[in-house]
C-alpha positions as semicolon CSV with decimal commas, in nm:
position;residue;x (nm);y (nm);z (nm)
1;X;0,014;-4,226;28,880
2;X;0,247;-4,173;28,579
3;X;0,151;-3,921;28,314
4;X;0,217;-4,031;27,963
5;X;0,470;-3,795;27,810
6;X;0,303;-3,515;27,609
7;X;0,415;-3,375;27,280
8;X;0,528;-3,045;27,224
9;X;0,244;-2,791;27,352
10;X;0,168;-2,459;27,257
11;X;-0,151;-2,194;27,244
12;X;-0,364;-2,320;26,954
13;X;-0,188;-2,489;26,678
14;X;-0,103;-2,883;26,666
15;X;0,027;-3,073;26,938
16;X;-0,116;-2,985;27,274
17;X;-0,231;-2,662;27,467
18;X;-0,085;-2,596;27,733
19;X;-0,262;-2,604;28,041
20;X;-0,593;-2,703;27,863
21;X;-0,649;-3,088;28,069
22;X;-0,957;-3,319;27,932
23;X;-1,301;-3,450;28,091
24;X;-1,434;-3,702;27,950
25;X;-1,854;-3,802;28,142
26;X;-1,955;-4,148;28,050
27;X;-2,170;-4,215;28,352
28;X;-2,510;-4,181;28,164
29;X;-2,742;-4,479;28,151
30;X;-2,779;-4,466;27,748
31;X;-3,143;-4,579;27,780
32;X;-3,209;-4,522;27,433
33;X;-2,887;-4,677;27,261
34;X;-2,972;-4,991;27,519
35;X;-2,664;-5,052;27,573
36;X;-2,340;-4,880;27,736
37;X;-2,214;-4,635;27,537
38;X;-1,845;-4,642;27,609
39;X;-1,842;-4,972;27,485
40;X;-1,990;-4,956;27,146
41;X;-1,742;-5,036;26,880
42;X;-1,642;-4,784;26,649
43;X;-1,317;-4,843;26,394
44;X;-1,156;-5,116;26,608
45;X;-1,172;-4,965;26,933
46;X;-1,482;-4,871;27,191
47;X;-1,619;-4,571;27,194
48;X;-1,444;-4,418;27,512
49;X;-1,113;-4,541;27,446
50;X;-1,152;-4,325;27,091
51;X;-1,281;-4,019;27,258
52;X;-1,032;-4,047;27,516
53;X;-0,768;-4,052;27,209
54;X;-0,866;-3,829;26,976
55;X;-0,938;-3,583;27,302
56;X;-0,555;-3,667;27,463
57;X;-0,404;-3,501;27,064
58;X;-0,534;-3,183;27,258
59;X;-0,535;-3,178;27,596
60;X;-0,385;-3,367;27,923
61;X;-0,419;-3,521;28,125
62;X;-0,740;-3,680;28,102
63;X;-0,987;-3,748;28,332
64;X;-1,264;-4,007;28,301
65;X;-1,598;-3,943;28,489
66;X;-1,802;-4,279;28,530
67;X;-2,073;-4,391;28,772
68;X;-2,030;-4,587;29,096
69;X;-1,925;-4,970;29,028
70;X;-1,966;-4,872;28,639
71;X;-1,716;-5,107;28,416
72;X;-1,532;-4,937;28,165
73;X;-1,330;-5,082;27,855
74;X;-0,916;-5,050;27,958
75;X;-0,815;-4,720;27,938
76;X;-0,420;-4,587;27,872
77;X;-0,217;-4,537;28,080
78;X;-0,191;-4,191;28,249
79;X;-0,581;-4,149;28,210
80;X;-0,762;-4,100;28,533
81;X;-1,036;-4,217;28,645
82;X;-1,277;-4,078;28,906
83;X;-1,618;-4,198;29,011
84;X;-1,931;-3,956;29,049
85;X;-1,978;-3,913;29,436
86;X;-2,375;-3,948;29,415
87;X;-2,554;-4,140;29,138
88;X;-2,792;-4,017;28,913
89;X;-2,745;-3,601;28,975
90;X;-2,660;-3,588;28,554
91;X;-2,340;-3,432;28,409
92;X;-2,341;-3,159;28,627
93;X;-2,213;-3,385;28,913
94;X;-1,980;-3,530;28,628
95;X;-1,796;-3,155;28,558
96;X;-1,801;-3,135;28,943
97;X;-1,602;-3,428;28,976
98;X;-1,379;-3,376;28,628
99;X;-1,311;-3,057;28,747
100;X;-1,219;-3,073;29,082
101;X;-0,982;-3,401;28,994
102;X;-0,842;-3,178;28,740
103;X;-0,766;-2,858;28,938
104;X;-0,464;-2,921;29,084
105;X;-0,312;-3,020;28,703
106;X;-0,479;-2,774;28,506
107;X;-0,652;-2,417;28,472
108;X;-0,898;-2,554;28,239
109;X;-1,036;-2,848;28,096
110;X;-1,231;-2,920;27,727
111;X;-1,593;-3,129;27,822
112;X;-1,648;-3,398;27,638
113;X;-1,932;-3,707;27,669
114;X;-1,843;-4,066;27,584
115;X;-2,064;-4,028;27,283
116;X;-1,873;-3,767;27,040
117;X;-1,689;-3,998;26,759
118;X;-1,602;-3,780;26,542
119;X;-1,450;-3,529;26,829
120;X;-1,167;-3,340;26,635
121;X;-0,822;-3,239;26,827
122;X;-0,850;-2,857;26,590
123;X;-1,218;-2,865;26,751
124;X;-1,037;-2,867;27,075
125;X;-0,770;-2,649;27,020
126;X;-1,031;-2,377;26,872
127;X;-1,266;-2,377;27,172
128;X;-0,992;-2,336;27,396
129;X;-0,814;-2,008;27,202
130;X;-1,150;-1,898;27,217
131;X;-1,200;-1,954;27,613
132;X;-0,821;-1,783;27,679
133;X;-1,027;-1,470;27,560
134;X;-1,132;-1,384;27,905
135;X;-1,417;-1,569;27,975
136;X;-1,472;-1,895;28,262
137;X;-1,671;-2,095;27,977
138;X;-1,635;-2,086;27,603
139;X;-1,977;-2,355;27,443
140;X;-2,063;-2,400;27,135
141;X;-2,444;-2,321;26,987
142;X;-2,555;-2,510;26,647
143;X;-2,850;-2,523;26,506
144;X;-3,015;-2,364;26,815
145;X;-2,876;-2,524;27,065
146;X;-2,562;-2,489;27,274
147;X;-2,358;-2,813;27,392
148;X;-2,237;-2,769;27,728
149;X;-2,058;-3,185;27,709
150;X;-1,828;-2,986;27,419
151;X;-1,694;-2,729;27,622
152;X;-1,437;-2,550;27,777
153;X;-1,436;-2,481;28,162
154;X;-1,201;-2,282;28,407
155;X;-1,123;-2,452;28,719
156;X;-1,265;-2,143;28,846
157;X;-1,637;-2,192;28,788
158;X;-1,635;-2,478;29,046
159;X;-1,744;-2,253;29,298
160;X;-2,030;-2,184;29,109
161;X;-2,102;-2,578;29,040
162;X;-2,083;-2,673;29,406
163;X;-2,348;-2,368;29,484
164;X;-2,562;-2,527;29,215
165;X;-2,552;-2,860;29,332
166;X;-2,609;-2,811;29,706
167;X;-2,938;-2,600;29,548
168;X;-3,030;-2,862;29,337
169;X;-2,994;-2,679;29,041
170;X;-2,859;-2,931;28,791
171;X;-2,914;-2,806;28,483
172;X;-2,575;-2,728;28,307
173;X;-2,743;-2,402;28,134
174;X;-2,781;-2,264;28,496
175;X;-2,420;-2,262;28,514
176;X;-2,391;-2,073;28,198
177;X;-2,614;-1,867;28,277
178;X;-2,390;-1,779;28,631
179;X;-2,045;-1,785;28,489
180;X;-1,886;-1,523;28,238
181;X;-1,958;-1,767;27,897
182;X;-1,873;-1,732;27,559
183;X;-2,136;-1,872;27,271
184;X;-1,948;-1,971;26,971
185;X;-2,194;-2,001;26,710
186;X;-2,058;-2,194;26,386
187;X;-1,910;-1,875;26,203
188;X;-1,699;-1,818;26,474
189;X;-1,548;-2,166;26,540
190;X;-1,529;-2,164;26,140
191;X;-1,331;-1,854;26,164
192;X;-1,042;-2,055;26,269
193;X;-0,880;-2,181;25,935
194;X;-0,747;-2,482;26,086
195;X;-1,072;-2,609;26,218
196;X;-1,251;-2,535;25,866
197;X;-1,029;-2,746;25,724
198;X;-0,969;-3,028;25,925
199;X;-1,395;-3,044;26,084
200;X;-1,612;-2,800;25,833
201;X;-1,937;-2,967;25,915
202;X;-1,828;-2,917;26,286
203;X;-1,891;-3,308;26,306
204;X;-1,724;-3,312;26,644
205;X;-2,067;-3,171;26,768
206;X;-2,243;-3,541;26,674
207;X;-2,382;-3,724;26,996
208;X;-2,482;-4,048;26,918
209;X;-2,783;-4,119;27,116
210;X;-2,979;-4,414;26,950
211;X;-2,913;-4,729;26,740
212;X;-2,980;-4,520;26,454
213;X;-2,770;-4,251;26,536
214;X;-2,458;-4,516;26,596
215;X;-2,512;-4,698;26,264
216;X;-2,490;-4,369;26,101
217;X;-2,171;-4,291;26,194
218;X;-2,076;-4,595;26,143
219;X;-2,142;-4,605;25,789
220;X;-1,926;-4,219;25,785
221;X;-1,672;-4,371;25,979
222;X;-1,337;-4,248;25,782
C-alpha cells in the first residue's frame, strides 16, 4: 500500500519524529457511550478519522486496530488497518496487533484509543523525546492514574506482550510492570515548553467514555 508522503521529520520539534509510527485501538464495544465510538461526530469529521489526523502531525504511518467484521468510517489513504486476531482479549491484544503490523516500519509507536479528541501532535512529540531516553515504554500518570492507550511503545516489548497473552495476563499494567517504563507525571510532560503551550491542561489525556463525557467536549470543541 502507498504511504502518504510525510513532512519534514526530526527528534521532537514540529513536523514528524522520525521513526516514532502511530496505533490507533478502536475495537472496544463503548457500552456506556451506546454507540460506536469511532463514529461519533466531533467538528465535522468522526471521531477516528480526527484521532487518526491529529495523531498522523506526529507520527507514521498509522495503524488502525479494530475488531473482527467491525465497520469503520473511511480512513486516508496510507492508514492501515489490521483486525484483532481473537475478539474480546481488550487492548492488550490491540498493542499486540499495532505493534507487530508496525515493526517492520518503525522502532516505536505512540498508543492512542479512538476516544482522545483533543489528542495534541506536541503531546506526541513530548512522550516520544521522553521514551528515546532509554526506556521500552514512556506513560503518562495524572491525577493518579497512568494511561497506557497514550503511550509510547518499542517494538521491542512485543516479546513481553505475546508472553502475557499466551498467560492470560491482559492487563496492560502487567506489561509495565515487565518492561523498562518511564512514568511521566504532569510536571514532567509540562517541562517541555512546547507542550505547555500548545496542551497546558494536558487535554490530550481526555477519554470520552459516556454521553456526558462526549457532549462535554463538544461544547470545548475549539
Amino acid at each position: 500500500m502507498k504511504l502518504m508522503t510525510a513532512p519534514s521529520e526530526d527528534g521532537g520539534g514540529a513536523g514528524r519524529v522520525a521513526g516514532l509510527a502511530g496505533v490507533v485501538l478502536c475495537g472496544g464495544q463503548s457500552r456506556r457511550m451506546g454507540r460506536p465510538k469511532a463514529w461519533l461526530p466531533f467538528g465535522g469529521e468522526a471521531l477516528l478519522q480526527r484521532v487518526v489526523r491529529r495523531l498522523g502531525e506526529a507520527a507514521w504511518p498509522i495503524v488502525v486496530v479494530a475488531a473482527p467484521g467491525q465497520e469503520l468510517p473511511p480512513l486516508p489513504e496510507g492508514v492501515l488497518l489490521v483486525r484483532d486476531p481473537v475478539e474480546g482479549r481488550g487492548p492488550l491484544q490491540g498493542v499486540a496487533a499495532g505493534l507487530d503490523a508496525i515493526a517492520p516500519l518503525a522502532e516505536r509507536a505512540y498508543v492512542a484509543s479512538t476516544d482522545a479528541p483533543f489528542l495534541h501532535p506536541a503531546f506526541v512529540r513530548r512522550l516520544a523525546d521522553l521514551q528515546a531516553g532509554g526506556h521500552a515504554i514512556a506513560v503518562p500518570r495524572a491525577e493518579g492514574h497512568h494511561h497506557p492507550l497514550a503511550a509510547v511503545y518499542a517494538c521491542a516489548v512485543r516479546g513481553e506482550v505475546a508472553a502475557l497473552l499466551a498467560e492470560g495476563r491482559l492487563r496492560l499494567s502487567t506489561l509495565l510492570e515487565r518492561a523498562r517504563t518511564l512514568v511521566a507525571e504532569p510536571e514532567l510532560l509540562l517541562a517541555d515548553p512546547r507542550l505547555r503551550a500548545a496542551d497546558p491542561a494536558l487535554r490530550s489525556l481526555r477519554n470520552l467514555n459516556t454521553p456526558e463525557d462526549y457532549a462535554a467536549a463538544l461544547r470545548e470543541l475549539d
